[in-house]
ChimeraX commands (.cxc) that place a marker at each C-alpha (Angstrom):
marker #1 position -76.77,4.89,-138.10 radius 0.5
marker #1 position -77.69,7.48,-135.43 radius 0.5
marker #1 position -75.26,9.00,-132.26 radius 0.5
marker #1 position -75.96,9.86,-129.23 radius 0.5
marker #1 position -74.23,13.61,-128.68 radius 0.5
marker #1 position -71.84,13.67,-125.90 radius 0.5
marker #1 position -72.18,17.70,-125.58 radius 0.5
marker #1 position -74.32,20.20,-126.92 radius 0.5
marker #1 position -74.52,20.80,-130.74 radius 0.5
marker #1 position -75.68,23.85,-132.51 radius 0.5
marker #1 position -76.91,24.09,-135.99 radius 0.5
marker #1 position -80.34,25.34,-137.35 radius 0.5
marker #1 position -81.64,24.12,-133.71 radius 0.5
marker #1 position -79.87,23.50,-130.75 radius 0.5
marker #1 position -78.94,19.65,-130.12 radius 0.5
marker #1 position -78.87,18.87,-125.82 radius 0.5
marker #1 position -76.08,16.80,-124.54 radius 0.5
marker #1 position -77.75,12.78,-124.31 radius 0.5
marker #1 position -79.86,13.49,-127.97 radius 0.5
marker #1 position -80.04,10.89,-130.36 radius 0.5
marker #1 position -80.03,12.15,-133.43 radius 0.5
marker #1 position -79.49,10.79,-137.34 radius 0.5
marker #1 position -77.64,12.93,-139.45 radius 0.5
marker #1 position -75.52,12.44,-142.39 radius 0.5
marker #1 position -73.10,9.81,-142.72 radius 0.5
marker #1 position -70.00,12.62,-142.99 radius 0.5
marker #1 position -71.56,14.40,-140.12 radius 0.5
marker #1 position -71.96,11.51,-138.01 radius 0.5
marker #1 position -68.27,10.65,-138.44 radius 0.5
marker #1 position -67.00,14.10,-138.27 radius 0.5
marker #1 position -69.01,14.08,-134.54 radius 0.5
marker #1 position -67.50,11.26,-133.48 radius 0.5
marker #1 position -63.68,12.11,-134.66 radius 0.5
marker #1 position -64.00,15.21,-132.61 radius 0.5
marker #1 position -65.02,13.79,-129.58 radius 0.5
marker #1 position -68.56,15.15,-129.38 radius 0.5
marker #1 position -70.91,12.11,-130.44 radius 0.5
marker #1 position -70.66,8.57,-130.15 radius 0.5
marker #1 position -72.35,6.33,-132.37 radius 0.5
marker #1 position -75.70,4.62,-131.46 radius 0.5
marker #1 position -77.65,1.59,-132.44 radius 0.5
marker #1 position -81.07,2.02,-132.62 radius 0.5
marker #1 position -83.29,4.99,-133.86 radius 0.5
marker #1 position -82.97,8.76,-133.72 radius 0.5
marker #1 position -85.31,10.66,-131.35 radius 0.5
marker #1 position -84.55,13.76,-133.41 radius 0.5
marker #1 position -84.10,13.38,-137.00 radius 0.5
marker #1 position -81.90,16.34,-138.51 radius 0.5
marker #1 position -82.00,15.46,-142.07 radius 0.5
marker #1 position -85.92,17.03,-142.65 radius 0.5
marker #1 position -84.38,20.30,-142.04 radius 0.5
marker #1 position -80.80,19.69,-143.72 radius 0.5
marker #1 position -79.27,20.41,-140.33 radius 0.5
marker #1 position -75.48,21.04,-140.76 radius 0.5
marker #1 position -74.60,21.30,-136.61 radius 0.5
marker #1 position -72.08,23.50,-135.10 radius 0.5
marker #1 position -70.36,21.38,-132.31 radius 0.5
marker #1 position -69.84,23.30,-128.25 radius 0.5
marker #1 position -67.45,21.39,-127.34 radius 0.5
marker #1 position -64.55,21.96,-124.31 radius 0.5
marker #1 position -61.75,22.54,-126.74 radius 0.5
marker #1 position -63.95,26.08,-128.07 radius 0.5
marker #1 position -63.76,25.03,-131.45 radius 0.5
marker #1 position -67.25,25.48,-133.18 radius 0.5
marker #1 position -68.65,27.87,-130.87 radius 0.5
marker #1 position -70.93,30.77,-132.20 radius 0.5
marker #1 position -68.22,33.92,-131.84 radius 0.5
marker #1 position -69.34,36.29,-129.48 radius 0.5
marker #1 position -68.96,40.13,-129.12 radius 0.5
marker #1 position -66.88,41.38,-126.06 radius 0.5
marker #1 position -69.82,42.87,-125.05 radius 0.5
marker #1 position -72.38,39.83,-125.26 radius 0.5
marker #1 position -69.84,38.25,-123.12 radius 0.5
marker #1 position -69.99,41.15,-120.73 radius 0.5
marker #1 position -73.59,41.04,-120.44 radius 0.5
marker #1 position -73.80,37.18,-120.02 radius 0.5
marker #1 position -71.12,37.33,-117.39 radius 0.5
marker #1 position -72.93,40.44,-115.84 radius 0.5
marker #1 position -75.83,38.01,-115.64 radius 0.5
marker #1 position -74.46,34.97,-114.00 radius 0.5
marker #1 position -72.59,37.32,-111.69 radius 0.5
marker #1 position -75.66,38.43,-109.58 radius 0.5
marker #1 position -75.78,35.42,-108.83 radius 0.5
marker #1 position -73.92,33.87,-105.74 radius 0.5
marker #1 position -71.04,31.45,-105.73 radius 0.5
marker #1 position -72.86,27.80,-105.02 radius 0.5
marker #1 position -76.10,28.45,-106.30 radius 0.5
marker #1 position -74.41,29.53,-109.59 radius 0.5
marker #1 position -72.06,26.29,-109.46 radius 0.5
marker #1 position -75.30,24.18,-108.93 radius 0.5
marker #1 position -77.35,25.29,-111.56 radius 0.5
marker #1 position -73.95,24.35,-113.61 radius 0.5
marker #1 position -73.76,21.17,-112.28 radius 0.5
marker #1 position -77.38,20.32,-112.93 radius 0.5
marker #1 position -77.32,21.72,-116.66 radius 0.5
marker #1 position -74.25,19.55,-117.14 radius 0.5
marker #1 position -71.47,22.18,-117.37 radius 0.5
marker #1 position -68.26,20.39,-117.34 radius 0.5
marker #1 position -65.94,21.67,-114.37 radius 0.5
marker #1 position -63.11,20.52,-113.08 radius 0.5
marker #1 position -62.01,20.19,-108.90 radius 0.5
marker #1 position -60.20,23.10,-110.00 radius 0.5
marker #1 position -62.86,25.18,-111.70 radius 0.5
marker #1 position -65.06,24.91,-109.08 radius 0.5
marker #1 position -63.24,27.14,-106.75 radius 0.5
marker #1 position -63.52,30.30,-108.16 radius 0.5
marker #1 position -66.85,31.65,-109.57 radius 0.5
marker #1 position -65.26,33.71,-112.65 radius 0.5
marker #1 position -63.69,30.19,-113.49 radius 0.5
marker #1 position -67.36,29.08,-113.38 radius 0.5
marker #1 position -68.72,31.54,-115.31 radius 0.5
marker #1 position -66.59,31.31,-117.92 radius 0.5
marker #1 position -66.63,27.49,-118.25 radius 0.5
marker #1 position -70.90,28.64,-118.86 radius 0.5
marker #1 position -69.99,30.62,-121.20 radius 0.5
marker #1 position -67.56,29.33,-123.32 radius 0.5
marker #1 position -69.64,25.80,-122.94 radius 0.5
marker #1 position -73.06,27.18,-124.17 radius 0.5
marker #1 position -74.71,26.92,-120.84 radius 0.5
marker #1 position -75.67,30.11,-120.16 radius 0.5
marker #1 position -79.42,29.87,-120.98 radius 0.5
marker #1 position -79.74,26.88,-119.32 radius 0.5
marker #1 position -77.95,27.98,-116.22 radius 0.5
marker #1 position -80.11,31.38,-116.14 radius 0.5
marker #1 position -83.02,29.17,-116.47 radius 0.5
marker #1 position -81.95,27.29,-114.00 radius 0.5
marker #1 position -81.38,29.65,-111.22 radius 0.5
marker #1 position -84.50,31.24,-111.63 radius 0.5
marker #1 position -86.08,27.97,-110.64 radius 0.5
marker #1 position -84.73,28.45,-106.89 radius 0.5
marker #1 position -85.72,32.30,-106.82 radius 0.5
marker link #1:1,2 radius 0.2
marker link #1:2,3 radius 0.2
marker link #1:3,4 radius 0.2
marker link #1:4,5 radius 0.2
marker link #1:5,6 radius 0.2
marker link #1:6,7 radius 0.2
marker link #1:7,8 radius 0.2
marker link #1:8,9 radius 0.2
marker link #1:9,10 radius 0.2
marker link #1:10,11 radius 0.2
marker link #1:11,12 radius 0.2
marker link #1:12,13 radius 0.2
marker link #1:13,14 radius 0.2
marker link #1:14,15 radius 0.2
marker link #1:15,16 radius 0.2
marker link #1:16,17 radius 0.2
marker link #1:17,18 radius 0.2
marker link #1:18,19 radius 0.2
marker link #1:19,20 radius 0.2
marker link #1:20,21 radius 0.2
marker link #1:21,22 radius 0.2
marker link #1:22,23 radius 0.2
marker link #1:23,24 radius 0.2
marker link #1:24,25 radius 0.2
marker link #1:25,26 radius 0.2
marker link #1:26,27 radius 0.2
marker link #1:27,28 radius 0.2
marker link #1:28,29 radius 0.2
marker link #1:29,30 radius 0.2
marker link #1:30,31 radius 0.2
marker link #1:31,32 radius 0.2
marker link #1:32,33 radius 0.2
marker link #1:33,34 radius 0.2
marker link #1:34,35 radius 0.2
marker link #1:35,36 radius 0.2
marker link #1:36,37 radius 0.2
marker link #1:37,38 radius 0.2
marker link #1:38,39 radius 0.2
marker link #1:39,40 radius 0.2
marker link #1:40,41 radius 0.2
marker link #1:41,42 radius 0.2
marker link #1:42,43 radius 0.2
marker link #1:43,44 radius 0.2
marker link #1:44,45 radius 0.2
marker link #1:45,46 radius 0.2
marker link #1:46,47 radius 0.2
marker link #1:47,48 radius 0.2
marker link #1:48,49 radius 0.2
marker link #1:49,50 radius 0.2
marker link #1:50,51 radius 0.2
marker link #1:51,52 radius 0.2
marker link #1:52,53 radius 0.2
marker link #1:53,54 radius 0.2
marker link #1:54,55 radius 0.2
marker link #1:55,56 radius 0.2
marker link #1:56,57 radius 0.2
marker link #1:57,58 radius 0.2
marker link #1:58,59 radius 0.2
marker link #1:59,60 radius 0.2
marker link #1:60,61 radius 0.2
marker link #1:61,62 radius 0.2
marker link #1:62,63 radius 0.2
marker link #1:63,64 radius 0.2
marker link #1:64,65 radius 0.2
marker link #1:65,66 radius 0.2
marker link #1:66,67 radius 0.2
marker link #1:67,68 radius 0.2
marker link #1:68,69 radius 0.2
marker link #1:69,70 radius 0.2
marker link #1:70,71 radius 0.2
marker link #1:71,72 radius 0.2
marker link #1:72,73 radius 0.2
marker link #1:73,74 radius 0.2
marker link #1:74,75 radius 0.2
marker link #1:75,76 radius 0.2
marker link #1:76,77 radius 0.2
marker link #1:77,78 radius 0.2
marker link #1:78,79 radius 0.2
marker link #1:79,80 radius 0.2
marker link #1:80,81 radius 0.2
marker link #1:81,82 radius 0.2
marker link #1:82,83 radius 0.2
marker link #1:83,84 radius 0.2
marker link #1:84,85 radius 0.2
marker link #1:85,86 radius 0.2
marker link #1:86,87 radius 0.2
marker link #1:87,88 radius 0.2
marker link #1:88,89 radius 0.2
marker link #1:89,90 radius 0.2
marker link #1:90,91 radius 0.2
marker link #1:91,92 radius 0.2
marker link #1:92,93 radius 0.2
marker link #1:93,94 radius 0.2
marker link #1:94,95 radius 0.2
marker link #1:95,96 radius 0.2
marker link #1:96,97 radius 0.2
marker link #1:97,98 radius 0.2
marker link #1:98,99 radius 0.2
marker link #1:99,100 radius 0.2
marker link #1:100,101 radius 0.2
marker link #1:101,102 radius 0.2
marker link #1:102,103 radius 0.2
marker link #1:103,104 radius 0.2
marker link #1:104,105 radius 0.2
marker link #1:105,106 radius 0.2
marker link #1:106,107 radius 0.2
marker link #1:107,108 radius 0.2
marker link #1:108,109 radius 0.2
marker link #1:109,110 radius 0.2
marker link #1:110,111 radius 0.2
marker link #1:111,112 radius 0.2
marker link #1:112,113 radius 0.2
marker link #1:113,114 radius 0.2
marker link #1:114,115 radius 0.2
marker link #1:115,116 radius 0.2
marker link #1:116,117 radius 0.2
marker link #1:117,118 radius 0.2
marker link #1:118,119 radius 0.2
marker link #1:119,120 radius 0.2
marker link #1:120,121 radius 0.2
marker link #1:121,122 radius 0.2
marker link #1:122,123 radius 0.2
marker link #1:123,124 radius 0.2
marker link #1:124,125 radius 0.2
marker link #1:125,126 radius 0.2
marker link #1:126,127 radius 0.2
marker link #1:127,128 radius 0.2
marker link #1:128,129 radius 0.2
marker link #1:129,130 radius 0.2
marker link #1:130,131 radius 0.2
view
């Protein structure tokens, strides 16, 4: 059996949101009790069990999420900070940050949801497109 991951997943590699991806049976069911994965019929596009992937889940809730410092926080939020309100909330958008109506009205709301979701890469990546 295989799932298709709801959010991002971390592990030895990083796992995009809409992956489908094999990985043990205990794995695949822990994914899918937490909300993260769903299960999929048909085959895996990326097959974690050649590198004994054991993924971390980014999920909404926080839990799983690599710890970081208070100052890599600083600097990621120091990042996505030069940039300005609805080009930042875009690039979110596009990446697939999850924001509510309500989260969408302030940009330190934003930046945290990028943050705490794992999307900060992506965002940065992102916005550099439209410089």
């Amino acid at each position: 059996m295989t799932v298709l991951l709801i959010h991002n997943v971390r592990g030895n590699k990083v796992y995009k949101r809409g992956s489908i991806v094999s990985f043990s049976k205990a794995e695949e069911k822990r994914l899918v009790a937490v909300g993260v994965a769903e299960y999929f019929e048909g085959d895996a596009v990326v097959d974690s069990q050649a590198n004994n992937d054991v993924p971390v889940v980014d999920n909404p809730d926080g839990s799983g999420f690599e710890e970081l410092t208070p100052e890599q926080y600083e600097e990621l939020a120091k990042k996505l900070n030069a940039a300005n309100k609805e080009p930042l909330l875009a690039a979110a958008i596009v990446v697939g940050v999850e924001l509510s109506d309500e989260d969408k009205k302030r940009k330190d709301t934003v930046i945290e949801r990028i943050i705490e979701q794992g999307f900060d890469e992506d965002v940065l990546e992102e916005l550099s497109k439209g410089e």
